[in-house]
C-alpha positions as a Python dict, from the first residue, in 0.01 Angstrom:
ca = {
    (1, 'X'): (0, 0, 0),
    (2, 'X'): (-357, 54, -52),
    (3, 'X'): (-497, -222, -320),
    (4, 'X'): (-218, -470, -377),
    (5, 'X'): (-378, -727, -122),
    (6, 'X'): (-640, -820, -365),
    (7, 'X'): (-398, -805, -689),
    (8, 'X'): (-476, -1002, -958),
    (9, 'X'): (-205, -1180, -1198),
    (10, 'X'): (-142, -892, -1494),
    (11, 'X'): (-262, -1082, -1832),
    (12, 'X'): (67, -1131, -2049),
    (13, 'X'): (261, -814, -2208),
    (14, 'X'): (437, -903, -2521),
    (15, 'X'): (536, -539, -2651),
    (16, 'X'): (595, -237, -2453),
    (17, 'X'): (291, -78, -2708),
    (18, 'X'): (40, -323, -2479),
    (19, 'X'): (144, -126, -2129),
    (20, 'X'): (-106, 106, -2011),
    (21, 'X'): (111, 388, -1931),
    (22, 'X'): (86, 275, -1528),
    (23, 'X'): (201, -44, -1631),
    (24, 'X'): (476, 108, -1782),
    (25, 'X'): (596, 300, -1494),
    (26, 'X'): (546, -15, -1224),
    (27, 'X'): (839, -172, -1497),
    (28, 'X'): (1028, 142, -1467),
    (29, 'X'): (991, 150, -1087),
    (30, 'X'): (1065, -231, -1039),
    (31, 'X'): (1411, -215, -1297),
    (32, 'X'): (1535, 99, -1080),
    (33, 'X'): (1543, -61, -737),
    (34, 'X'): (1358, 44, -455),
    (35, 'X'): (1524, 368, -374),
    (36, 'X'): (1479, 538, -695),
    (37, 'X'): (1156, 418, -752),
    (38, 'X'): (1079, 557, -424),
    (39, 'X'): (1224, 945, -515),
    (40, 'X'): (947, 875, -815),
    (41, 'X'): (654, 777, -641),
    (42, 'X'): (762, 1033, -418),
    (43, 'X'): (659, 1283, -613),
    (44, 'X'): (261, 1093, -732),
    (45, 'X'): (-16, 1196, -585),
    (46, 'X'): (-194, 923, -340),
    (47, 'X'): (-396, 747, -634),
    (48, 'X'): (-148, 746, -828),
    (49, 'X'): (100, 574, -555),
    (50, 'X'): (-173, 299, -532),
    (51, 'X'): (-253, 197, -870),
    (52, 'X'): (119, 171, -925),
    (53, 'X'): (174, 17, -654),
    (54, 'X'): (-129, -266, -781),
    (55, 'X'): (38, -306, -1142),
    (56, 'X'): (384, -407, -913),
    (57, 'X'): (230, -615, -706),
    (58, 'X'): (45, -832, -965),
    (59, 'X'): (377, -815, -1167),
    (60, 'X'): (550, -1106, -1222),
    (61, 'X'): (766, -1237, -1484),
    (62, 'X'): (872, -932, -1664),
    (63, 'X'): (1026, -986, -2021),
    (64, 'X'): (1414, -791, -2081),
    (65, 'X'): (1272, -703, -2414),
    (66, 'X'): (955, -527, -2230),
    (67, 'X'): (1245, -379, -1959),
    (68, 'X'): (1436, -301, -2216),
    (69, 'X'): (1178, -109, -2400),
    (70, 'X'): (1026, 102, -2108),
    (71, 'X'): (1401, 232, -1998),
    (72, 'X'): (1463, 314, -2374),
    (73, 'X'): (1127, 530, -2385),
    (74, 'X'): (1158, 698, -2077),
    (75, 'X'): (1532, 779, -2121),
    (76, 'X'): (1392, 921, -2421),
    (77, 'X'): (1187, 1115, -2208),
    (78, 'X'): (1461, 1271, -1988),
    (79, 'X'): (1663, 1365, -2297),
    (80, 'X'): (1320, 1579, -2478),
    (81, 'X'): (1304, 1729, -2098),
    (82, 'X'): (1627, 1782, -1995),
    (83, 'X'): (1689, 1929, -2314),
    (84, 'X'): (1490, 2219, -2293),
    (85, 'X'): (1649, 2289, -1899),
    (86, 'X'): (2010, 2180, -1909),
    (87, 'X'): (2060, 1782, -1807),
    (88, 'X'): (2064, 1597, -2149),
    (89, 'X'): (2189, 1292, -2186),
    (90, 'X'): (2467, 1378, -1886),
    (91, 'X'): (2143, 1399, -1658),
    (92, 'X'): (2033, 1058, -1825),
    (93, 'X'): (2352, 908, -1746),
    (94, 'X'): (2388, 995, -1380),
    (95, 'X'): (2045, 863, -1291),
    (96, 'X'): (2156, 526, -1520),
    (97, 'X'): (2483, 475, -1381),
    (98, 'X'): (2309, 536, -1023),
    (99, 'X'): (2063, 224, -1098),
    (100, 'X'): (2265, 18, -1286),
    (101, 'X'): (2586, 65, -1313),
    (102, 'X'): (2834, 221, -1563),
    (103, 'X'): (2853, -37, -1803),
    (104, 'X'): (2525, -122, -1823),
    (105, 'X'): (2427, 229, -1809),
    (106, 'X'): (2684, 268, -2120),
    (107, 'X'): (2488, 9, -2322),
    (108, 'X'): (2169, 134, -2266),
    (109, 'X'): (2254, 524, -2382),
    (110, 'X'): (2459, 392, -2691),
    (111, 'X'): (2165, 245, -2792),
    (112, 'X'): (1929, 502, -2713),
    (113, 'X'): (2173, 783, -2917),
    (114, 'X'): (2234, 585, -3174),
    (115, 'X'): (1846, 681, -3259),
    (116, 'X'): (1911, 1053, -3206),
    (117, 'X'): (2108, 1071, -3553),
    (118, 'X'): (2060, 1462, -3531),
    (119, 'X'): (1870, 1576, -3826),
    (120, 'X'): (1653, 1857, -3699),
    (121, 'X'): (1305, 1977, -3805),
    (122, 'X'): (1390, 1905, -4176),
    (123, 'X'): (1072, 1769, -4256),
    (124, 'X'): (935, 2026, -4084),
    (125, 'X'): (1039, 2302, -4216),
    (126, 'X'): (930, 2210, -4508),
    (127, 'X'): (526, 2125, -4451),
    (128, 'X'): (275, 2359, -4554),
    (129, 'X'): (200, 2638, -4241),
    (130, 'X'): (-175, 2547, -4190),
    (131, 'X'): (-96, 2185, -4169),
    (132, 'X'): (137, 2237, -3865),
    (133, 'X'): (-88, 2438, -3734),
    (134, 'X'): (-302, 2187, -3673),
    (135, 'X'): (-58, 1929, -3573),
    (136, 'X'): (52, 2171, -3320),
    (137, 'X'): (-270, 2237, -3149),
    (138, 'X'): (-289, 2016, -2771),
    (139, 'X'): (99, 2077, -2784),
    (140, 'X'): (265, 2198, -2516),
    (141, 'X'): (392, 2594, -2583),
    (142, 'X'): (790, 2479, -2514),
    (143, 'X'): (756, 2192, -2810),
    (144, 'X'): (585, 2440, -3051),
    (145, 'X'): (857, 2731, -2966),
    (146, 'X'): (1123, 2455, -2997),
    (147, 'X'): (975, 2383, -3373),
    (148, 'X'): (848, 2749, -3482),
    (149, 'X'): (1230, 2868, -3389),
    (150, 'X'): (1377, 2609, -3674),
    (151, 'X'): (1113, 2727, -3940),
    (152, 'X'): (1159, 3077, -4127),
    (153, 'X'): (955, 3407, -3991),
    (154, 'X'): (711, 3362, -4302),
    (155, 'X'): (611, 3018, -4239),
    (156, 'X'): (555, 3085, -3857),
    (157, 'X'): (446, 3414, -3870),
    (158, 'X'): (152, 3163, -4092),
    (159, 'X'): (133, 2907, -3821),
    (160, 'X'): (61, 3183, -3552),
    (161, 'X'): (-223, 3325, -3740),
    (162, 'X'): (-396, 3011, -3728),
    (163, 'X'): (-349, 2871, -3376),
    (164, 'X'): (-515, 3013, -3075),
    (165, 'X'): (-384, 3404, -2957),
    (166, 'X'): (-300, 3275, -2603),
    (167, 'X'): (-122, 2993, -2687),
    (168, 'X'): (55, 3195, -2983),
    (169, 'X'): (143, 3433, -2701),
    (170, 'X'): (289, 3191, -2471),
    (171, 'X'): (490, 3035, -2747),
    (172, 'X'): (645, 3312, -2827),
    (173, 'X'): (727, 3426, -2467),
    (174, 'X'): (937, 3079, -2507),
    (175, 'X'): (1049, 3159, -2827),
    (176, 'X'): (1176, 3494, -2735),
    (177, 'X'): (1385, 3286, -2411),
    (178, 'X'): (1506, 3015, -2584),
    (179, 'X'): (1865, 2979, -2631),
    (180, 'X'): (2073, 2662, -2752),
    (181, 'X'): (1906, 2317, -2839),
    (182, 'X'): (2013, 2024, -2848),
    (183, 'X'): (2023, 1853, -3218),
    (184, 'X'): (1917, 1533, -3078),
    (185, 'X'): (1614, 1743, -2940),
    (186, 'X'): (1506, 1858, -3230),
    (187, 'X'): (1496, 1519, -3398),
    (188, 'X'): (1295, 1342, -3174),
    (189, 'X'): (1031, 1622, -3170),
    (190, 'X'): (1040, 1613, -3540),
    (191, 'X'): (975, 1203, -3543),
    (192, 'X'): (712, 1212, -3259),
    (193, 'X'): (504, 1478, -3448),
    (194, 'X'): (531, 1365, -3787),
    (195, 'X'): (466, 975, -3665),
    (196, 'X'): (107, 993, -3719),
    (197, 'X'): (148, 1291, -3975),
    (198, 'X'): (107, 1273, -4322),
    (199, 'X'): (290, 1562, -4379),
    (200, 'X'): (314, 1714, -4722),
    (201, 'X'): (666, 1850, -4820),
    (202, 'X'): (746, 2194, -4994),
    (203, 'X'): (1043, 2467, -4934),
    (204, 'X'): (1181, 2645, -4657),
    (205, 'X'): (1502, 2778, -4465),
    (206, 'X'): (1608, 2814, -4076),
    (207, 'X'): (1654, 3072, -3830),
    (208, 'X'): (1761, 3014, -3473),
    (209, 'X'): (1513, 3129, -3171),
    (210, 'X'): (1614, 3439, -2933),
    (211, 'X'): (1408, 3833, -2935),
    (212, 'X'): (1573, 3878, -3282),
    (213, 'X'): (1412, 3559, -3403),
    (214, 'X'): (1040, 3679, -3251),
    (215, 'X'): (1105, 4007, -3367),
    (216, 'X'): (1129, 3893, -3726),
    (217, 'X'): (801, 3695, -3704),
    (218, 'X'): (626, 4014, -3588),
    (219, 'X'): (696, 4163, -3836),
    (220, 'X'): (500, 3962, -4079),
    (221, 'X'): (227, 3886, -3854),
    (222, 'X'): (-101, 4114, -3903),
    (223, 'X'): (-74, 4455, -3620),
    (224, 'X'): (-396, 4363, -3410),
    (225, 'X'): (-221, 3997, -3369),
    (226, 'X'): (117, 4139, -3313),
    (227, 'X'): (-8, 4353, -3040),
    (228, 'X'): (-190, 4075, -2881),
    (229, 'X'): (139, 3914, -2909),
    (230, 'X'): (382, 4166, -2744),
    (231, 'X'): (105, 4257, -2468),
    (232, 'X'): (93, 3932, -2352),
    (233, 'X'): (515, 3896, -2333),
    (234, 'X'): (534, 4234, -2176),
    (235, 'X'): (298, 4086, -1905),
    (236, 'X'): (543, 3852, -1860),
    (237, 'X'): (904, 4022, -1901),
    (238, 'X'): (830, 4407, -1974),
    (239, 'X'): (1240, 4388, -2066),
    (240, 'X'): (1229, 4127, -2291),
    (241, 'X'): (898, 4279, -2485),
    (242, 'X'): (1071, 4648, -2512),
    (243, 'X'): (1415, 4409, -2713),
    (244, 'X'): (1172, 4244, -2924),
    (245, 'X'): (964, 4546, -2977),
    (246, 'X'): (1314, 4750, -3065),
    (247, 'X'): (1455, 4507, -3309),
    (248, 'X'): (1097, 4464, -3472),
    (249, 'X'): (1160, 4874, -3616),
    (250, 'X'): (1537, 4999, -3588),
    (251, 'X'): (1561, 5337, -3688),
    (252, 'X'): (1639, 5321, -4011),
    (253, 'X'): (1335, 5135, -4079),
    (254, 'X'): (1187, 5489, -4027),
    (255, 'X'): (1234, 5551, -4421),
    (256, 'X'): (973, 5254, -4450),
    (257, 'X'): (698, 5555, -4356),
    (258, 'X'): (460, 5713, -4542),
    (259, 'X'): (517, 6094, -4583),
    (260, 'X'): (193, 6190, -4377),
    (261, 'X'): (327, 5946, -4093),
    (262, 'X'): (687, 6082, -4130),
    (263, 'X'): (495, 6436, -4060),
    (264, 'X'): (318, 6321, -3815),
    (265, 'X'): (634, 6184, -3619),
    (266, 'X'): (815, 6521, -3702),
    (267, 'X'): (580, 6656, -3487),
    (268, 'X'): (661, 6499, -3196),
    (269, 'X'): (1077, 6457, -3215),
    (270, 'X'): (1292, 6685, -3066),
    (271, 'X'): (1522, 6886, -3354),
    (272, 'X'): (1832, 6826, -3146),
    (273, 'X'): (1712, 6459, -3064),
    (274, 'X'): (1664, 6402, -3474),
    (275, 'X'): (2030, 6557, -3545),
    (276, 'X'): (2199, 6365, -3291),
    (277, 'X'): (2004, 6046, -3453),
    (278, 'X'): (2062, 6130, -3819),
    (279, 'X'): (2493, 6145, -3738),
    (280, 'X'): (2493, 5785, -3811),
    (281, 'X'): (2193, 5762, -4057),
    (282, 'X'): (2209, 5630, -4378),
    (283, 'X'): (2199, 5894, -4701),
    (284, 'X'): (1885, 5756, -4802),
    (285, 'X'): (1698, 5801, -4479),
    (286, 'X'): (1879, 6141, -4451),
    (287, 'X'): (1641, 6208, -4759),
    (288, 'X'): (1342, 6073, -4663),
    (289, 'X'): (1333, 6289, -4348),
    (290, 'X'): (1417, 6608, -4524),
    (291, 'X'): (1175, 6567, -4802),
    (292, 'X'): (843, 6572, -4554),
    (293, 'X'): (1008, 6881, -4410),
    (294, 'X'): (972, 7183, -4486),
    (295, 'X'): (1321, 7462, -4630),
    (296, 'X'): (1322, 7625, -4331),
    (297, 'X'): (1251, 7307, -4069),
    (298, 'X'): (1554, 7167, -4314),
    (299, 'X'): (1778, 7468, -4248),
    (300, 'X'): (1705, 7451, -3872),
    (301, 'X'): (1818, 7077, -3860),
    (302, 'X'): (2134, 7142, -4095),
    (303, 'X'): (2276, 7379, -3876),
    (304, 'X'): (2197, 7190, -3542),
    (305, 'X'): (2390, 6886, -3729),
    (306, 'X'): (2668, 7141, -3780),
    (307, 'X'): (2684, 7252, -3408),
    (308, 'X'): (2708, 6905, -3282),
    (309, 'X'): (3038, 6853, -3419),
    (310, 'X'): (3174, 6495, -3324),
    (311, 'X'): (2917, 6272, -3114),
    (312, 'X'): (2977, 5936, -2915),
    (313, 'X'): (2862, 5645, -3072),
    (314, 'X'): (2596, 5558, -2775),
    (315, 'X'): (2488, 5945, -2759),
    (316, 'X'): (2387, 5853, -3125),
    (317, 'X'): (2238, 5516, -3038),
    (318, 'X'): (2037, 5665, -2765),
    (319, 'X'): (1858, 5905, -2956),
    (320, 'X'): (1807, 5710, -3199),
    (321, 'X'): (1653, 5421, -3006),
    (322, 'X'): (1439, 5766, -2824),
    (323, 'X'): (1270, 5855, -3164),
    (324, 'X'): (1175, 5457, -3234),
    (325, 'X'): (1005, 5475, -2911),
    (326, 'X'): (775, 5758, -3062),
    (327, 'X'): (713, 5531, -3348),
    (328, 'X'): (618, 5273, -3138),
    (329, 'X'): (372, 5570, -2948),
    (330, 'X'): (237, 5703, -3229),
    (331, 'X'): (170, 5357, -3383),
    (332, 'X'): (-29, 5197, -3045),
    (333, 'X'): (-193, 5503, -3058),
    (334, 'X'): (-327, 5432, -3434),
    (335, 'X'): (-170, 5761, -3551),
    (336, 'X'): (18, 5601, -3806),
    (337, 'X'): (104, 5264, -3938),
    (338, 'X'): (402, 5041, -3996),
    (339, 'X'): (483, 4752, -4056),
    (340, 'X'): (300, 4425, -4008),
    (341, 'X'): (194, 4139, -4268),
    (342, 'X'): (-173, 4120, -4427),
    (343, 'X'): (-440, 4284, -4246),
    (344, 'X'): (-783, 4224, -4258),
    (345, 'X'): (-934, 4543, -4492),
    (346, 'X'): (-1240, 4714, -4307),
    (347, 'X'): (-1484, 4923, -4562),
}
């Protein structure tokens, strides 16, 4: 290829540290074999095909220790990537056992997992919420909804407020659509962030990712960044925003209102919709409702609750999932307010 006629001897490696990373990936290419390193380079742009193909050519004795250490890193590599699609270390194997051989593939991901001890974000979880923050800014939205999905909704609902609104947005999107990690994952994402971290350690808990994990977070985040938030996921699966947007306020979160908003959402709900809804309604909420009402909008509902008679379960559901989507209306609309963490106060 273009470049190798006029190679130069490589000066001497002693550590896979000294590699430049295309260094590191002429190793990779020459320990594979030709075949595999040609499905890689396969995949390189032109430039990159010829400055690789330089560091081979001037390549010459090539330490095990330096081999050694550039299959270890990028196997690493496949198991952060594969990870987060669905490979892991089975993906790692195949590819192993294709350029080596199963016992030597064996030795190589024994040692590799006996580094992968899996103990999570632990550290993490635990360092103050402006400090990640800025450890997290550069990173790619996948590694920070990996992290923010094994910290509590307080402490990310704090991150988000300090990173940028579109990458908040996109992190959450992958937040919202994560589903099960791998613990090994989660430990080498913890190590590679806090490497050149002096992170300082405090409290905290766990939650798993998922709508119901995004949800939470929204609802300690401040309104004008939670709508930024949800407009941006709706963008990109209107589904997905309306199940993160329904667990953020279940109906009986309704009794979390303010009497003038609990008018003002009177207003606009159907009396037959609101007895259907209140047939499964706590007593407390019961009360709530009836108390911004007034005797004779009470009497009304009382006897449409008595007409009903016995109601299916989903009927029930449905209207009450109907009269959350007014909240949500009358809320976009700025008609009344809900929840949502600390606000910035305008005078």
């Amino acid at each position: 290829m273009a470049g190798t006629a006029l190679a130069t001897r490589a000066p001497a490696r002693h550590s896979v540290d000294d590699l430049t990373g295309r260094e590191k990936v002429a190793v990779l290419c020459l320990a594979l074999g030709t075949d595999l390193a040609a499905q890689i380079t396969q995949r390189l742009p032109a430039d990159d095909v010829d400055a690789i193909s330089y560091e081979i050519a001037r390549m010459e004795n090539v330490s095990q220790e330096i081999v050694d250490g550039v299959l270890d890193e990028w196997l690493t590599r496949i198991v952060v990537a594969d990870s987060l699609a669905s490979g892991g270390l089975e993906a790692a194997r195949e590819i192993l056992e294709k350029a080596f051989g199963q016992r030597k593939a064996q030795q190589y991901l024994e040692r590799i997992q006996g580094q992968l001890h899996p103990v999570g974000l632990q550290r993490l979880r635990n360092v103050d919420a402006r400090q990640i923050a800025t450890l997290l800014r550069g990173e790619h939205p996948q590694a920070i909804a990996l992290i923010l999905a094994h910290l509590d909704p307080p402490h990310t609902a704090g991150i988000l407020k300090d990173l940028d609104p579109e990458l908040a947005a996109e992190t959450m999107y992958r937040m919202a659509k994560m589903e099960k990690v791998q613990p090994e994952l989660l430990h080498l994402v913890e190590r590679s962030l806090s490497a050149d971290a002096d992170l300082t350690v405090s409290s905290g808990t766990t939650t798993p990712g998922g709508p119901a994990a995004v949800a939470a977070i929204m609802n300690l985040v401040p309104p004008t960044l939670e709508r930024t938030l949800l407009d941006t996921v709706s963008a990109r699966d209107q589904a997905l925003s309306d199940q993160i947007r329904n667990l953020m306020f279940v109906f009986e979160d309704i009794g979390t209102l303010d009497s003038r908003a609990l008018q003002r959402l009177l207003r606009d709900v159907d009396l037959k919709q609101l007895a259907l809804a209140l047939k499964a309604a706590s007593p407390d909420l019961k009360t709530k409702l009836t108390g911004a009402m007034s005797q004779r909008a009470v009497q009304a509902l009382n006897d449409e609750i008595d007409t009903l008679g016995p109601s299916r379960l989903r009927d029930v559901e449905a209207a009450q999932t109907a009269i959350v989507a007014v909240v949500r209306q009358l809320e976009e609309a700025g008609e009344i307010v809900i929840g949502g963490g600390e606000d910035d106060v305008v005078l």
